[in-house]
Backbone of each chain as nested JSON, in Angstrom:
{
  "chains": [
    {"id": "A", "residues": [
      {"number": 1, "name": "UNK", "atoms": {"N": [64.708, 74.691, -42.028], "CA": [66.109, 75.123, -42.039], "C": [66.964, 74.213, -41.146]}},
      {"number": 2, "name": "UNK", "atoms": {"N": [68.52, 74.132, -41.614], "CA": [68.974, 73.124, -40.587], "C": [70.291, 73.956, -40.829]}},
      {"number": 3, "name": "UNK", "atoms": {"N": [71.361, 73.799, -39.951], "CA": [72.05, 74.129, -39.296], "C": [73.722, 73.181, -39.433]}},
      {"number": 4, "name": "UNK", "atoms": {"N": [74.547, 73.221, -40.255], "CA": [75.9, 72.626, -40.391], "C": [76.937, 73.619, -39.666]}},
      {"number": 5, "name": "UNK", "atoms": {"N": [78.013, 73.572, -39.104], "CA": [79.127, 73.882, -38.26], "C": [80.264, 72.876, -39.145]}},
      {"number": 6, "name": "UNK", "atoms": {"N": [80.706, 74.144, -40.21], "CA": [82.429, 73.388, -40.697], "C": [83.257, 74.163, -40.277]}},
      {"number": 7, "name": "UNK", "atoms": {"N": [84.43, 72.87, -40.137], "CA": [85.301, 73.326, -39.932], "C": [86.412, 74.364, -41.054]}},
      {"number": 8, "name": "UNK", "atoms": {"N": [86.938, 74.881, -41.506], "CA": [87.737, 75.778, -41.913], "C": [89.486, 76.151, -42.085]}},
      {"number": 9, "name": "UNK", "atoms": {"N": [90.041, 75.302, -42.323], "CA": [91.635, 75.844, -42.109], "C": [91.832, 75.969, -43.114]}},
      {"number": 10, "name": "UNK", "atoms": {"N": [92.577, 77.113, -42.862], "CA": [93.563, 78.115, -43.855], "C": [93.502, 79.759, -43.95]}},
      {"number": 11, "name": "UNK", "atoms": {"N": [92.061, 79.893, -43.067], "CA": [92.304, 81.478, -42.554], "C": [93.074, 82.029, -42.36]}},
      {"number": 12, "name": "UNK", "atoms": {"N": [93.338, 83.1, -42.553], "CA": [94.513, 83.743, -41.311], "C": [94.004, 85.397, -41.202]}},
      {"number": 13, "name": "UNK", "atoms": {"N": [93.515, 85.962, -42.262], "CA": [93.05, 86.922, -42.035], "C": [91.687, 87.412, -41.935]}},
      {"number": 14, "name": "UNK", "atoms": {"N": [90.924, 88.612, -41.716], "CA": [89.669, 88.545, -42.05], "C": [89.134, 88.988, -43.352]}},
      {"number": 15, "name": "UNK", "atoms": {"N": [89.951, 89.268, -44.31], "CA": [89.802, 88.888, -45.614], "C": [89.922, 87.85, -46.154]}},
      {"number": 16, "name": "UNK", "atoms": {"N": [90.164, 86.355, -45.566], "CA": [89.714, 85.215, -45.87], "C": [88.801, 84.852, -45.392]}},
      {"number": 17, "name": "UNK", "atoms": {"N": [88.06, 85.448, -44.02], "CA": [86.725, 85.232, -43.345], "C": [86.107, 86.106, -44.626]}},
      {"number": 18, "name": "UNK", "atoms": {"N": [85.77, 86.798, -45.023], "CA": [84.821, 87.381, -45.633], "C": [85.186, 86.377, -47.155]}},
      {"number": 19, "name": "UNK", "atoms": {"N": [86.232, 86.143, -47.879], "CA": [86.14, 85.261, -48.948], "C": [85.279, 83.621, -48.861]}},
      {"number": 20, "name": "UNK", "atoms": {"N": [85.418, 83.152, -47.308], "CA": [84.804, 81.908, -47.209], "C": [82.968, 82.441, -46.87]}},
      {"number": 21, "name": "UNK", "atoms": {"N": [82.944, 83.638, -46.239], "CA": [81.459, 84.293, -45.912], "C": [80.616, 84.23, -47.166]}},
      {"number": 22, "name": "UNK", "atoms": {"N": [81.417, 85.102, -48.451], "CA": [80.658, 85.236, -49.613], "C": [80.406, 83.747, -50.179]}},
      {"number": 23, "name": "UNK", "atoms": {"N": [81.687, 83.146, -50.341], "CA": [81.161, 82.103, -50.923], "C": [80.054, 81.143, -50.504]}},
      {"number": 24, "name": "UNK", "atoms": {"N": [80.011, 81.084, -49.182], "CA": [79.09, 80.031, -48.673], "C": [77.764, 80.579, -49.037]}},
      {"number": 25, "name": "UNK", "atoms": {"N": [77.831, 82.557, -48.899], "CA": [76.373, 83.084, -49.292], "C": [75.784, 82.83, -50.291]}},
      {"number": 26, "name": "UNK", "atoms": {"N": [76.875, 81.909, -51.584], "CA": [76.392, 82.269, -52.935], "C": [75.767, 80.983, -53.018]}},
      {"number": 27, "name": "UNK", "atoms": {"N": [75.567, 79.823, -51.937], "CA": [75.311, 78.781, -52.264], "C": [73.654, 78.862, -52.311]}},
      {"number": 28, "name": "UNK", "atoms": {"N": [73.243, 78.402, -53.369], "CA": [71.632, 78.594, -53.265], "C": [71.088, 78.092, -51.987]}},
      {"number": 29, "name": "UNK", "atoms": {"N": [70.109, 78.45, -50.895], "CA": [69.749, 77.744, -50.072], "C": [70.106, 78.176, -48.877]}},
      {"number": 30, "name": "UNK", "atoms": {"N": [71.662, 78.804, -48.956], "CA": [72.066, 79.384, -47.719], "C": [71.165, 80.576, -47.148]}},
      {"number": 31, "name": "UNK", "atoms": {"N": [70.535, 80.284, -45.891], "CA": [70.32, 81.53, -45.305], "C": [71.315, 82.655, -44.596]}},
      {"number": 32, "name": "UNK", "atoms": {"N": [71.97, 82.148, -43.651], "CA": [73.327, 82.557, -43.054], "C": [74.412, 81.911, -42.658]}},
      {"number": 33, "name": "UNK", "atoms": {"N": [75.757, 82.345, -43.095], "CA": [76.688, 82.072, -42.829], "C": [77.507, 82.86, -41.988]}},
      {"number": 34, "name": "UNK", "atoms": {"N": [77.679, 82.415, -40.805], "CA": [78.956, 82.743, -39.742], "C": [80.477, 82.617, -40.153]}},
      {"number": 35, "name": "UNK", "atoms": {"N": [81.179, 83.038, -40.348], "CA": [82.555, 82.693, -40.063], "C": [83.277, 82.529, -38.985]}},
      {"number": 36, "name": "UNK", "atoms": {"N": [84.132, 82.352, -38.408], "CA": [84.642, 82.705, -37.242], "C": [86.355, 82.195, -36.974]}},
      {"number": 37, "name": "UNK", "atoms": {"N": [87.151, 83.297, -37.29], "CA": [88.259, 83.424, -37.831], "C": [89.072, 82.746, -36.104]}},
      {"number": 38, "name": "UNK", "atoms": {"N": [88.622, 82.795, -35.054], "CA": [89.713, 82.17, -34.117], "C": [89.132, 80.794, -33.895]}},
      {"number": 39, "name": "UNK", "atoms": {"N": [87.823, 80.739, -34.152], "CA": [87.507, 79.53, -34.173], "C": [87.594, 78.226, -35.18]}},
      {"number": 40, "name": "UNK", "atoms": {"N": [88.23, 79.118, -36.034], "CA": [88.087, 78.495, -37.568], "C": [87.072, 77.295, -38.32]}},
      {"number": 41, "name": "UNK", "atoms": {"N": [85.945, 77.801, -38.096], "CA": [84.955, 77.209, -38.595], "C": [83.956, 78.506, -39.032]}},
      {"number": 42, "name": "UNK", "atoms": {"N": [82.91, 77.875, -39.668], "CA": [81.498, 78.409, -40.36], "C": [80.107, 77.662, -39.699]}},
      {"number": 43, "name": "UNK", "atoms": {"N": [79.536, 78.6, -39.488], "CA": [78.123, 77.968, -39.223], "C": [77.168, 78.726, -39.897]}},
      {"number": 44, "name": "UNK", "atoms": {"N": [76.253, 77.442, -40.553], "CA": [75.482, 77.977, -41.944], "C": [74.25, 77.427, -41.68]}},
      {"number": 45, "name": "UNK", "atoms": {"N": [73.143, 77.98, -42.169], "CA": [72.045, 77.622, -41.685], "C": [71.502, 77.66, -43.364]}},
      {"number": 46, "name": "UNK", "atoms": {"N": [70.893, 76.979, -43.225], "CA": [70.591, 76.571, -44.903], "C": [69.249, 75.485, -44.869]}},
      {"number": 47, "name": "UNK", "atoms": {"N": [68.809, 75.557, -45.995], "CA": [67.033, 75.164, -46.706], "C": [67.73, 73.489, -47.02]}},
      {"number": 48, "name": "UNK", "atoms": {"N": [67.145, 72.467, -46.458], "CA": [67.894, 71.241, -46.823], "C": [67.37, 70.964, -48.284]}},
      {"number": 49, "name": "UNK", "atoms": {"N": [66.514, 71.338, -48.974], "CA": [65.748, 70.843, -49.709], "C": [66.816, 71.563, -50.787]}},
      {"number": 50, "name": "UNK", "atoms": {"N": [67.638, 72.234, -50.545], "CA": [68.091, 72.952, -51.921], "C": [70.071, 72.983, -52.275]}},
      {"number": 51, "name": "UNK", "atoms": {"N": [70.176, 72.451, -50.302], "CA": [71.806, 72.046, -50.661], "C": [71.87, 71.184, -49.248]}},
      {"number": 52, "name": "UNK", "atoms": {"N": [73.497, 70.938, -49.233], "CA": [73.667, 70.372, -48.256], "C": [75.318, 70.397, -47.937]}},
      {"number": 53, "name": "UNK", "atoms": {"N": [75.392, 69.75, -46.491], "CA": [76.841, 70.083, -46.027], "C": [78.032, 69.757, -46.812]}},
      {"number": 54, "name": "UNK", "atoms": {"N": [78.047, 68.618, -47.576], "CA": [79.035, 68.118, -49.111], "C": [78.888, 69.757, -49.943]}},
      {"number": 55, "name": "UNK", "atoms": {"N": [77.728, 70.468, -49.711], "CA": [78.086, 71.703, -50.983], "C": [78.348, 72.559, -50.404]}},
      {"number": 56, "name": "UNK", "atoms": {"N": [78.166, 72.8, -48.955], "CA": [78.709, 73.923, -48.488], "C": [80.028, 73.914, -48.18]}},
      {"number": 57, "name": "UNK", "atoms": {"N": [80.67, 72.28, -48.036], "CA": [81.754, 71.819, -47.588], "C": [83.094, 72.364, -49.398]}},
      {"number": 58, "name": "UNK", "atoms": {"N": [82.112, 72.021, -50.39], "CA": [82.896, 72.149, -51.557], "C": [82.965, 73.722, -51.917]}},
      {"number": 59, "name": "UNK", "atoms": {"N": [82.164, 74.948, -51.324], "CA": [81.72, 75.849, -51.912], "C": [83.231, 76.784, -50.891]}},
      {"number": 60, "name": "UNK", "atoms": {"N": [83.403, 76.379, -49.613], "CA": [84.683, 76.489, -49.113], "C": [85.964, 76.469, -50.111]}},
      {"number": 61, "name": "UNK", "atoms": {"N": [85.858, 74.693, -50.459], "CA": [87.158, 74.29, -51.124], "C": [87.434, 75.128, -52.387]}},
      {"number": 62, "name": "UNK", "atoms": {"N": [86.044, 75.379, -53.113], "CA": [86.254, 76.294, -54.228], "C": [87.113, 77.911, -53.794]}},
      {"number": 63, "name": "UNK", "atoms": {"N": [86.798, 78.486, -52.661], "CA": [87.199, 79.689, -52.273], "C": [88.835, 79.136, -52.117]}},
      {"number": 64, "name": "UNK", "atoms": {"N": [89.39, 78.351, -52.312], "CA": [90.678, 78.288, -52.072], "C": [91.238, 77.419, -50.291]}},
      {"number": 65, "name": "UNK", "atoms": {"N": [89.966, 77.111, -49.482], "CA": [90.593, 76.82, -47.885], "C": [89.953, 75.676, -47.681]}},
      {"number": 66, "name": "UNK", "atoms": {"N": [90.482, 74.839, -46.759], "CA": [90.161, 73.519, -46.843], "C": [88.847, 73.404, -45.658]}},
      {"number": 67, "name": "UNK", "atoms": {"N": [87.945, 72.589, -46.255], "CA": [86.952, 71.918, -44.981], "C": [87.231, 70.673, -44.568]}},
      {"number": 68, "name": "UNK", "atoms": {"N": [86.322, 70.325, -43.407], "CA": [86.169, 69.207, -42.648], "C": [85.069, 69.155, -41.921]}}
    ]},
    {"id": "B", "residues": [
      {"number": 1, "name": "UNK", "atoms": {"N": [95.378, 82.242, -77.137], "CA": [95.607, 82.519, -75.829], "C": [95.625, 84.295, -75.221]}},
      {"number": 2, "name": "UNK", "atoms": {"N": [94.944, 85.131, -74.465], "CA": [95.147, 86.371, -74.386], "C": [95.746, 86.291, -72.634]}},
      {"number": 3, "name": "UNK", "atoms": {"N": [96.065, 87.466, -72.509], "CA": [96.364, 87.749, -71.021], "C": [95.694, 89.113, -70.379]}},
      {"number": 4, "name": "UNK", "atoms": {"N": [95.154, 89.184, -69.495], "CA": [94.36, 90.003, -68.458], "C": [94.898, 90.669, -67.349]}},
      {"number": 5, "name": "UNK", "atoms": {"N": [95.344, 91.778, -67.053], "CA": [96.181, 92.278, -65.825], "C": [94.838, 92.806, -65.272]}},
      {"number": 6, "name": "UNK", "atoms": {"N": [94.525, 92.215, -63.581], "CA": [93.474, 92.642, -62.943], "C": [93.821, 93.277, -61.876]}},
      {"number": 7, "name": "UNK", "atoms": {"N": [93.118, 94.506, -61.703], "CA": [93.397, 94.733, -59.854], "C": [92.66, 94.362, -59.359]}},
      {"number": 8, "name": "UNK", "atoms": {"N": [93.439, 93.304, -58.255], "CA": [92.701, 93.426, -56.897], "C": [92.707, 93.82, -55.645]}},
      {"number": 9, "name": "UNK", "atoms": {"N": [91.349, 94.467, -54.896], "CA": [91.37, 94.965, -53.915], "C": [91.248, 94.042, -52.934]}},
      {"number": 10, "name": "UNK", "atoms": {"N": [91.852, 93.976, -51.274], "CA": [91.164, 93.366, -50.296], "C": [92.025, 92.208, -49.724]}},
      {"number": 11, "name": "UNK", "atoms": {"N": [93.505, 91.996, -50.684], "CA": [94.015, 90.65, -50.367], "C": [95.282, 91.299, -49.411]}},
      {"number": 12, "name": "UNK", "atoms": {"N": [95.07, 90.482, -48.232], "CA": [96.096, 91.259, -47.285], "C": [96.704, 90.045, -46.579]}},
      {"number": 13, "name": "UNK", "atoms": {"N": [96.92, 88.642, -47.112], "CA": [97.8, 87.716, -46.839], "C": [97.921, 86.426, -47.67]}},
      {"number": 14, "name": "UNK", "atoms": {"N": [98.66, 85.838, -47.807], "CA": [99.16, 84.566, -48.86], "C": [97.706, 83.757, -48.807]}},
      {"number": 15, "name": "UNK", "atoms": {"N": [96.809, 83.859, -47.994], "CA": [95.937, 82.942, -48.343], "C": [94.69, 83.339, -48.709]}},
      {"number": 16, "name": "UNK", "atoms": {"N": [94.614, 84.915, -48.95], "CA": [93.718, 85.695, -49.954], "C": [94.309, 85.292, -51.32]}},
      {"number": 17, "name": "UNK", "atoms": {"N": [95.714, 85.116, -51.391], "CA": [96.311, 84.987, -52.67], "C": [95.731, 83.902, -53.064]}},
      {"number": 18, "name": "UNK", "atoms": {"N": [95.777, 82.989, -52.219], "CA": [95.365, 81.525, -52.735], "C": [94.422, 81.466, -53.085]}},
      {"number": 19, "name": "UNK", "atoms": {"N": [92.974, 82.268, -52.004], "CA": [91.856, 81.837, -52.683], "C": [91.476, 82.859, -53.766]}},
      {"number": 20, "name": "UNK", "atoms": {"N": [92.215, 83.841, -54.623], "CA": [91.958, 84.162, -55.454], "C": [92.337, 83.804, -56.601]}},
      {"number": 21, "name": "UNK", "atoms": {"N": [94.104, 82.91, -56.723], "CA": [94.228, 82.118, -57.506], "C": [93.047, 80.957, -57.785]}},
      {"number": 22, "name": "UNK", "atoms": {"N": [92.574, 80.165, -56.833], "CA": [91.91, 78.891, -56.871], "C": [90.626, 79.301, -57.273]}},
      {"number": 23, "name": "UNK", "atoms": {"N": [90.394, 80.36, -57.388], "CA": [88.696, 81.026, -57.977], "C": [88.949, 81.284, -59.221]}},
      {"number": 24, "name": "UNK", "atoms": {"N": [90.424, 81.99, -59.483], "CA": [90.31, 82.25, -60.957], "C": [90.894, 80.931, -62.088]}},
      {"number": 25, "name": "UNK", "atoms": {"N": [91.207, 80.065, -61.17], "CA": [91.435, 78.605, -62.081], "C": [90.369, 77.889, -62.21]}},
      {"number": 26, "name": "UNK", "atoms": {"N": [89.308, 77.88, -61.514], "CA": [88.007, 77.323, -61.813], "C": [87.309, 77.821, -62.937]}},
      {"number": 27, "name": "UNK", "atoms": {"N": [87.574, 78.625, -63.626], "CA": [87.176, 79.823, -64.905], "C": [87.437, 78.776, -65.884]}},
      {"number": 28, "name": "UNK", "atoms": {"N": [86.502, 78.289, -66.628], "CA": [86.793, 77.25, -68.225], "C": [87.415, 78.545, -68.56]}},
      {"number": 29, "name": "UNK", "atoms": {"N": [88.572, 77.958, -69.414], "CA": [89.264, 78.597, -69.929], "C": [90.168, 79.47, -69.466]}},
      {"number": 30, "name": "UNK", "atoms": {"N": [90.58, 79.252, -68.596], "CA": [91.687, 80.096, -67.727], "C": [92.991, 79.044, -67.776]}},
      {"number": 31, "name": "UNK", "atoms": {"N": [93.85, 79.051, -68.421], "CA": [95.546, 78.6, -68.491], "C": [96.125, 78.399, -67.165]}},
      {"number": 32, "name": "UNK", "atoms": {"N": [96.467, 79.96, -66.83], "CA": [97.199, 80.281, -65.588], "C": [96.715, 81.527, -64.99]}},
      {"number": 33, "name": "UNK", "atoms": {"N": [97.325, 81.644, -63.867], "CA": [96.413, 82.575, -63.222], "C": [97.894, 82.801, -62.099]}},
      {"number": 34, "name": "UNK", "atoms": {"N": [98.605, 83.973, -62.36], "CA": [99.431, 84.467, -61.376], "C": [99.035, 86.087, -60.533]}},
      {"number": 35, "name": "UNK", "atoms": {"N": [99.164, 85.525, -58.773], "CA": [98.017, 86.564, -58.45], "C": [99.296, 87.288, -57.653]}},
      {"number": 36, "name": "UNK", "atoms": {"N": [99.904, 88.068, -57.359], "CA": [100.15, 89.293, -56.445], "C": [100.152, 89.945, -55.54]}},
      {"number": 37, "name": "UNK", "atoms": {"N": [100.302, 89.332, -54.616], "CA": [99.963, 90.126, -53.387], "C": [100.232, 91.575, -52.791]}},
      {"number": 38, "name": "UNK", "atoms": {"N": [101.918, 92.242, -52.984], "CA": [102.352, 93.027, -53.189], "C": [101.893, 94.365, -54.275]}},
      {"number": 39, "name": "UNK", "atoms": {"N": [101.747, 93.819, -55.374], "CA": [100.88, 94.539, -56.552], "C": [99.561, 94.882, -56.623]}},
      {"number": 40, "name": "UNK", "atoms": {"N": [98.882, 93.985, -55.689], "CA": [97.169, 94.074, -55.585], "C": [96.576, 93.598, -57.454]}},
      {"number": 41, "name": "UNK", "atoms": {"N": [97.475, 92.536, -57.593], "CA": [96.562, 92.343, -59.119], "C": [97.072, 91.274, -59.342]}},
      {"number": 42, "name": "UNK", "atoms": {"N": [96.445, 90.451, -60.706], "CA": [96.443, 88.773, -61.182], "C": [96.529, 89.808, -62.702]}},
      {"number": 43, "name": "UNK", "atoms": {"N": [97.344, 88.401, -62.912], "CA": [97.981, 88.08, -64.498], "C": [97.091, 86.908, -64.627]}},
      {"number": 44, "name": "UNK", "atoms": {"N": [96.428, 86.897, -65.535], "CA": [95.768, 85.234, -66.095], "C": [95.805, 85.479, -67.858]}},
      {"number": 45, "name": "UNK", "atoms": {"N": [96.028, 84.325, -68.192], "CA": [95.942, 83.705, -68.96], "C": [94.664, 83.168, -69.723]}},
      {"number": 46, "name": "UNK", "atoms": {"N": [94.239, 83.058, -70.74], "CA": [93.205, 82.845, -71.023], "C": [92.655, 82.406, -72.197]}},
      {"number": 47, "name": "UNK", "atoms": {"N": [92.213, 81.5, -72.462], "CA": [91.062, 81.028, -73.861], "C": [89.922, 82.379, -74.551]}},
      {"number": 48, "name": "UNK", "atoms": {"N": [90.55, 83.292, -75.044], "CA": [89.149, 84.418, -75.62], "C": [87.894, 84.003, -75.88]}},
      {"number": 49, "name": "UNK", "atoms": {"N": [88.031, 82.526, -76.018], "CA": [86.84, 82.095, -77.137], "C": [86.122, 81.063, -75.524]}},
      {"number": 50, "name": "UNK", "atoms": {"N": [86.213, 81.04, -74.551], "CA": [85.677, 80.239, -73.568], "C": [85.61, 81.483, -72.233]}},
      {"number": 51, "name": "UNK", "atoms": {"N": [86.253, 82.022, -72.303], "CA": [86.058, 83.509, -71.018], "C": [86.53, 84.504, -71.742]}},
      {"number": 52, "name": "UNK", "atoms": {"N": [86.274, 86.009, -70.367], "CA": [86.395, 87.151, -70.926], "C": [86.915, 88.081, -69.748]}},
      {"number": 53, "name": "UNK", "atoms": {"N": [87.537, 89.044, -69.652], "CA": [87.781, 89.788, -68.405], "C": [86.863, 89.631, -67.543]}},
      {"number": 54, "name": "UNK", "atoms": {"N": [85.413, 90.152, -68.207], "CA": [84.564, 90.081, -67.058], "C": [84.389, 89.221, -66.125]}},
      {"number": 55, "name": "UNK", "atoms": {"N": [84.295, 87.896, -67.162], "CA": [84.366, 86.803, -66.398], "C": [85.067, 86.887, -65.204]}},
      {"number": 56, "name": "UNK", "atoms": {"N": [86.592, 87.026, -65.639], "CA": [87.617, 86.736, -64.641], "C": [87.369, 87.316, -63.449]}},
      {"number": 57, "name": "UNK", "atoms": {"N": [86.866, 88.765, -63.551], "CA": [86.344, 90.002, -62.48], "C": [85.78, 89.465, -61.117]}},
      {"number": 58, "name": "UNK", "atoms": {"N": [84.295, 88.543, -61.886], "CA": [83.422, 88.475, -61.604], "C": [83.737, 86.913, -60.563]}},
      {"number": 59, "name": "UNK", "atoms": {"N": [84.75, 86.558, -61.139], "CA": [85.539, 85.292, -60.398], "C": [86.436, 86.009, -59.132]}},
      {"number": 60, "name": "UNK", "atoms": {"N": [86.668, 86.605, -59.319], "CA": [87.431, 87.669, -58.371], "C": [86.136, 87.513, -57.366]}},
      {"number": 61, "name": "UNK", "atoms": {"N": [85.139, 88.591, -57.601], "CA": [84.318, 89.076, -56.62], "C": [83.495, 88.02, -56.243]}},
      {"number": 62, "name": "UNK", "atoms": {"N": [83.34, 87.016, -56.199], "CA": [82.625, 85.969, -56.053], "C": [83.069, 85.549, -54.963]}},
      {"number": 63, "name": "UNK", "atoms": {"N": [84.547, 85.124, -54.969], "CA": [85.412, 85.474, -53.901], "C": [85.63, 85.911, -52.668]}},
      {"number": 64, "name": "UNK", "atoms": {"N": [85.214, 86.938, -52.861], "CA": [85.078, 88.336, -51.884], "C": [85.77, 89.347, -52.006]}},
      {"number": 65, "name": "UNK", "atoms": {"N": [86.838, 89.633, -53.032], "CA": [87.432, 90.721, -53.654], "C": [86.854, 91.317, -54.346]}},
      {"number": 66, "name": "UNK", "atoms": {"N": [87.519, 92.522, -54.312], "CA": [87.122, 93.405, -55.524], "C": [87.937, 93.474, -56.86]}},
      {"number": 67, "name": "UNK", "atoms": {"N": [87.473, 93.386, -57.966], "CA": [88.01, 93.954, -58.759], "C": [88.186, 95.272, -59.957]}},
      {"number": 68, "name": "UNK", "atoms": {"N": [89.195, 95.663, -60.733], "CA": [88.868, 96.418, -61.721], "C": [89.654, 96.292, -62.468]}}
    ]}
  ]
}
């Protein structure tokens, strides 16, 4: 398991923490995803063999909020 | 072309709006997609023959909304 920390803007509520939460959950591979709405980032711990930070980074952009 | 009036539950600022617009435009076959914040529901637009409500729903909750 390995461990990515993205960044996140465009939160503002915690119904966009839970929209960027699910999505990152749906990424195959993800074990857990953090959100963290004052910090505005995600920390995801995920199977390298099955994704990686480019998909967790896009699986954000799909929810509508930008990564970095 | 058909149109879909959805409720949604859970969106409590412009950038729930967003990421529920930007989930339901990723839908093959989705036109347009006008979402509501005030109303709690999306108007979309749609190809019958490439998606289906459910679809759209299920684009919703993927999200992290609810729909019905």
């Amino acid at each position: 398991m390995s461990t990515a920390t993205i960044k996140v803007k465009g939160m503002t509520c915690q119904a966009c923490v839970n929209s960027v939460t699910k999505s990152l959950q749906g990424v195959e591979g993800v074990q857990k995803a953090d959100v963290d709405l004052a910090k505005h980032q995600a920390t995801v711990t995920y199977d390298e063999g099955k994704t990686s930070p480019s998909d967790l980074k896009k699986a954000v952009e799909d929810a509508g909020f930008e990564a970095e």
